[in-house]
C-alpha positions, 0 to 999 in steps of 0.5 A: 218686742217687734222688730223696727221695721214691723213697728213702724208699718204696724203704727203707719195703719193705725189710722187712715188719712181725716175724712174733712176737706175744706176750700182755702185761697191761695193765701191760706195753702201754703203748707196744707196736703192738696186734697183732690188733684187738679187739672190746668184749666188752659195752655200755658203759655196760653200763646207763643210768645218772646222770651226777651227783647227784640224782633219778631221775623219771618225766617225766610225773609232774612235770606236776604241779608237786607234790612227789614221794615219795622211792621209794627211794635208790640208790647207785652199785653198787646195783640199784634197784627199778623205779620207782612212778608218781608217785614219785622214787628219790634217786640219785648219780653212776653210780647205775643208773637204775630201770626206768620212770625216764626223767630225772634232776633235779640235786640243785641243782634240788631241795628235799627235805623230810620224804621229799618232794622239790621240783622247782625248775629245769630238769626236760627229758625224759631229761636227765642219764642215760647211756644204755646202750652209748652210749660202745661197743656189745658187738661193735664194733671198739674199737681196730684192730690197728697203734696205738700203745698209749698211757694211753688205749688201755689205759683202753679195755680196762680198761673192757671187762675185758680184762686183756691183749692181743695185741701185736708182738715188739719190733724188734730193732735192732742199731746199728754205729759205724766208724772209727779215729778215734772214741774212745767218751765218756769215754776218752783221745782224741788230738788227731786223733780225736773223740768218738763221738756216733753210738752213743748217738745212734742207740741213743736214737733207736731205743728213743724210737720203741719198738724195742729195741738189741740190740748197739751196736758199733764196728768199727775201720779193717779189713774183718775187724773190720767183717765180724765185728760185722756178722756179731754184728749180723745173728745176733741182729737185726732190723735193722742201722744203720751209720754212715760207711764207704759212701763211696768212700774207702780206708777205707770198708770196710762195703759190701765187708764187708757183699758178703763176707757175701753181702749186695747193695746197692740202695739206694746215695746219696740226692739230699738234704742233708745225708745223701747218703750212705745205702745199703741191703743185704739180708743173709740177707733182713735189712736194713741200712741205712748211714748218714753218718758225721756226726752231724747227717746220721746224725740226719736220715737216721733222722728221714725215712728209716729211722723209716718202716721201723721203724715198718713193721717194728713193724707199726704202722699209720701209717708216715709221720707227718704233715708241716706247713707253716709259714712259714720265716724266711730273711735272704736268698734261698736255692737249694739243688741238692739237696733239704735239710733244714735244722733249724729251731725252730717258734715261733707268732706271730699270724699263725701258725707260723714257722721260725727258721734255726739260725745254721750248717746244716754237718753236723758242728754237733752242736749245732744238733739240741738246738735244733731242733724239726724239720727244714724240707725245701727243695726243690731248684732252686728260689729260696726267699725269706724268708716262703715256705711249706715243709714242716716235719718235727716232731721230735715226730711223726717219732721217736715 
């Protein structure tokens, strides 16, 4: 078996990010891996300008202490005249400010009266002006390329008047469920059967970390059945999940199905719990990888395991999101021969993060992950006591 830490960098090279770029408007990025970097295409602000309301002064015309004559008055959009020695321009918001001018006084520091405005409060030099190219400067990167682009992002290009850019085609995932004994939600079942979770599961996983499901199929109990969806999968993905059938049994049929088609195995059981039981394929270079047939074990595995090489494979920049500590809450002593991870619910208290156990730690407990922020990893041969620090796989971070 190889240890954790191997498994997750052997599966993060098991493919490199797609080849295909496309060109989309703003209204289409939102989402999507920036594909090349972008440069500003100009200072921004493109000219100095007042960040409220007010007047537009000369700072050494005020040594004075006397009122000063309003020049002119200049709204945002406008372009103003330079400004006169000894005299002030009435400006707002965005307005730009007039050449020579070098403050800006608050109309809340002033008194204008018959065409003349009062200084009253606080008047410091260059006070109140937004100085050109002080947020980006014409040239500069501004986003590189391999981020997620987000409400923010697009904003930026927006403000440089970029109407488009360059990202990643979608990743193409195609999800494959196996086993007589699942019946699809929504169908009669017979006592010995039960629903299957892992389909939608797995296609929800894949589209909330921004890839596409192509295909979502159920082979049944025979090696044909499963050689023939993995066969539709391979076609029209990129990548190719299964769930169950790469154990040792007489009905695990994926891995001899996945050889039938020329495919090899590297990549086979994985020293963790839950999820033991993953292996790794390459076929015609695309790669598939198996996940357990639990629920829970399926869930984990996507989590710390295949989310890496999706976000590769997406050409996104950060393939490992971060992991924290936090304190984990245990009602007894706790040792484990192999790395687990278990779910857990983080909750702040005063003196910082902990971790709450769910009641049962089985695989088949479907329940436990709406419950869950995150899985605590613990490591193997070691006795954790209650008040230990572990590190804490936030569900936020790792399936986004």
């Amino acid at each position: 078996m190889l240890e954790f830490e191997q498994a997750q960098a052997q599966l993060l090279e098991a493919a490199g990010p797609v080849a295909e770029t496309e060109l989309l408007p703003l209204a289409r990025l939102a989402g999507r891996v920036l594909a090349e970097s972008v440069c500003a295409t100009l200072d921004l602000p493109p000219a100095d300008n007042s960040e409220m309301d007010g007047y537009a002064v000369r700072h050494a015309d005020l040594a004075a202490g006397k009122p000063l004559p309003i020049q002119q008055r200049v709204y945002a959009g406008d372009a103003p005249q330079p400004a006169l020695p000894g005299q002030a321009t009435r400006l707002f918001t965005g307005s730009l400010i007039p050449p020579g001018a070098d403050t800006v006084i608050m109309q809340e520091n002033t008194r204008e009266t018959d065409g003349q405005v009062e200084i009253t409060g606080e008047a410091r030099l260059g006070q109140h002006v937004r100085k050109r190219a002080e947020d980006t400067q014409a040239g500069q990167i501004v986003l590189e390329a391999g981020i997620v682009l987000g409400a923010a992002h697009i904003a930026l290009l927006a403000s440089q008047g970029l109407a488009q850019a360059r990202v990643f085609r979608r990743v193409r995932v195609g999800v494959l469920t196996t086993g007589d004994e699942l019946v699809a939600p929504g169908q009669t079942r017979t006592e010995a059967q039960i629903y299957n979770s892992n389909a939608p599961m797995l296609a929800s996983l894949v589209e909330g970390i921004g890839a596409d499901v192509v295909h979502v199929l159920h082979a049944r109990d025979d090696e044909a059945d499963t050689r023939e969806a993995l066969q539709t999968l391979l076609r029209d993905c990129d990548l190719v999940l299964s769930t169950g059938g790469v154990s040792v049994g007489e009905r695990d049929l994926v891995k001899p199905a996945l050889e039938a088609l020329g495919g090899t195995l590297t990549l086979w059981k994985v020293r963790m719990k839950p999820g033991k039981p993953v292996a790794l394929a390459h076929v015609d270079g695309k790669p598939v990888v198996s996940l357990p047939g639990n629920p829970v074990s399926s869930f984990a595995v996507f989590m710390v395991l295949v989310s890496p090489l999706v976000r590769r494979m997406q050409g996104r920049a950060v393939t490992l999101p971060q992991v924290s500590r936090a304190v984990l809450r245990l009602p007894a002593p706790r040792t484990e021969s192999r790395e687990e991870f278990v779910r857990v619910q983080r909750r702040e208290t005063d003196t910082g993060a902990e971790l709450e156990l769910y009641r049962t730690q089985a695989s088949n407990i479907v329940s436990s992950l709406p419950w869950s922020t995150g899985l605590a990893r613990l490591p193997a041969g070691q006795t954790l006591n209650d008040g230990d620090v572990v590190r804490y796989y936030d569900l936020a971070h790792w399936l986004s």
